[in-house]
Legacy VTK file of the C-alpha trace (Angstrom):
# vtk DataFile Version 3.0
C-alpha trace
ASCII
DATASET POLYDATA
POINTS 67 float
0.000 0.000 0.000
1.654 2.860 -1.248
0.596 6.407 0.199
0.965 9.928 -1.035
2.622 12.973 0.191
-0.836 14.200 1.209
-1.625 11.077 2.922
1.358 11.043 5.032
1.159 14.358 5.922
-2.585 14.010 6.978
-1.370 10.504 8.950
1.666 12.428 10.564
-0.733 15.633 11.457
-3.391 13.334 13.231
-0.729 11.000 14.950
1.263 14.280 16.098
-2.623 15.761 18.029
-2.724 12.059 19.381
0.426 11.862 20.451
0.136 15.338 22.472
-3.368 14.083 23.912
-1.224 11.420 25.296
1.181 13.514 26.650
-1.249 15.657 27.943
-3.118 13.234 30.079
0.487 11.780 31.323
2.074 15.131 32.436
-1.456 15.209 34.650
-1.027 11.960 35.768
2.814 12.755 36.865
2.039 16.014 38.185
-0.166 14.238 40.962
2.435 12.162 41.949
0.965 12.426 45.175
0.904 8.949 47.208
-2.610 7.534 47.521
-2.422 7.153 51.364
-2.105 11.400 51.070
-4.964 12.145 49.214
-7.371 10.027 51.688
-5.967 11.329 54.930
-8.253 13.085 57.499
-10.987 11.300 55.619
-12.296 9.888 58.071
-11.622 12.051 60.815
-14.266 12.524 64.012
-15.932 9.775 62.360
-17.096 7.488 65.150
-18.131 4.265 62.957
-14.275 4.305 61.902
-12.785 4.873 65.648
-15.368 1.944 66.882
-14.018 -0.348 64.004
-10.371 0.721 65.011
-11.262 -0.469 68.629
-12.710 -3.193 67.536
-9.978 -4.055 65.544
-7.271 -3.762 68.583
-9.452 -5.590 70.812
-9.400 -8.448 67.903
-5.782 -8.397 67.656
-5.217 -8.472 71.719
-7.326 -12.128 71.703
-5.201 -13.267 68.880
-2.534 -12.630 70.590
-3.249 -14.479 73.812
-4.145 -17.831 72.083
LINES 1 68
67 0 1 2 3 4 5 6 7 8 9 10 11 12 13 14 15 16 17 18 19 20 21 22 23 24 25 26 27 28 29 30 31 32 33 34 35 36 37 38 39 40 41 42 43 44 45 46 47 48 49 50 51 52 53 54 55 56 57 58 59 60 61 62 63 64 65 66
């Protein structure tokens, strides 16, 4: 399949505005480098369902512990 100097230009043009999409959505994607455990903290904070099922956690891991 042989293509013209039209053709490839048109190809080159479209895979250049894809290839910038790309880099587009990666330079966001790098820019928010930002560890996932950082961008949940304080979530739940004063949130007594998640303190109870801390406690209840500790209190699980104190019975394992004895056995």
């Amino acid at each position: 399949m042989s293509l013209s100097q039209q053709q490839l230009e048109e190809k080159v043009i479209s895979l250049e505005q894809e290839m910038n999409q790309v880099k587009k959505i990666l330079s966001i994607d790098v820019k928010k480098s930002v560890p996932w455990w950082e961008e949940i903290t304080g979530t739940f904070a004063d949130n007594l369902a998640f303190e109870e099922a801390i406690e209840l956690g500790n209190q699980y891991r104190q019975l394992d512990k004895s056995n």
